[in-house]
N, C-alpha and C positions, 0 to 999 in steps of 0.2 A: 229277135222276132217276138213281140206280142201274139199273145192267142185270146179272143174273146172271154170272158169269164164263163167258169160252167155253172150253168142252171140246176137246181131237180128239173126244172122239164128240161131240158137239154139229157138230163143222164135217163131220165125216163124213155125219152124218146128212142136213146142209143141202147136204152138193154130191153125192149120191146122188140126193136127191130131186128136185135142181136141174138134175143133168143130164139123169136119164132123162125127167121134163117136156120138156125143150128138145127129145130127143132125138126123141121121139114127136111132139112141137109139127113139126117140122121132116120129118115121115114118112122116120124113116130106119131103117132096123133097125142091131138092134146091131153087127153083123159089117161091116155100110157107113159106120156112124157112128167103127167103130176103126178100119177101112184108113185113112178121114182124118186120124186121130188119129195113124197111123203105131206103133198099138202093137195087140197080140194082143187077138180077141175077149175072149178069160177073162177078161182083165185091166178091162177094160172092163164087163163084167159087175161084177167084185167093186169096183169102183167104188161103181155103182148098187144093190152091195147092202151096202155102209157097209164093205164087209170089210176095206179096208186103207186108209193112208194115200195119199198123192200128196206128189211132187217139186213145185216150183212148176214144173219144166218139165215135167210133166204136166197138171198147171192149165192151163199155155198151151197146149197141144195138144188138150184139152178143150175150152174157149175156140174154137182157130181150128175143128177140125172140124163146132162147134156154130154159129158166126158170134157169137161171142156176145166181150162182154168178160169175160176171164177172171174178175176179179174178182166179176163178177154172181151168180157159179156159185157163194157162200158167203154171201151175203145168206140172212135169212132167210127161206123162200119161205111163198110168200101160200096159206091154209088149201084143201084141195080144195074145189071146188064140190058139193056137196051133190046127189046124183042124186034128181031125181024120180019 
């Protein structure tokens, strides 16, 4: 089986999606979710809205703030559920 190749925006896209899910899953607002992170709300925001890249020590800070393993957070995430 072939899989498309992966993009930065393709991994942009998946750790945006990825975090703000966890982020929310975990009732945190963003400004709470980046003091964890030990980095600026903005930045945190343009995150979760694909605007920039990330360090992998930013993944990990992602990661701890989220309780999550780092890695998880570029997987591709699973389709929203469908409101009724």
């Amino acid at each position: 089986m072939t899989y498309p190749p992966l993009t930065e925006e393709t991994l942009r896209r998946r750790l945006s999606i990825n975090v703000r899910r966890a982020r929310t899953a975990a009732g945190l607002t963003l400004k709470k979710a980046s003091e964890r992170a030990e980095m600026h709300w903005r930045h945190w925001q343009k995150i979760e809205a694909a605007e920039v890249n990330v360090t992998l020590q930013t993944l990990v800070r992602l990661g701890y703030a989220l309780d999550l393993d780092p890695a998880k957070l570029l997987v591709e995430p699973p389709p929203e559920p469908k409101a009724k």
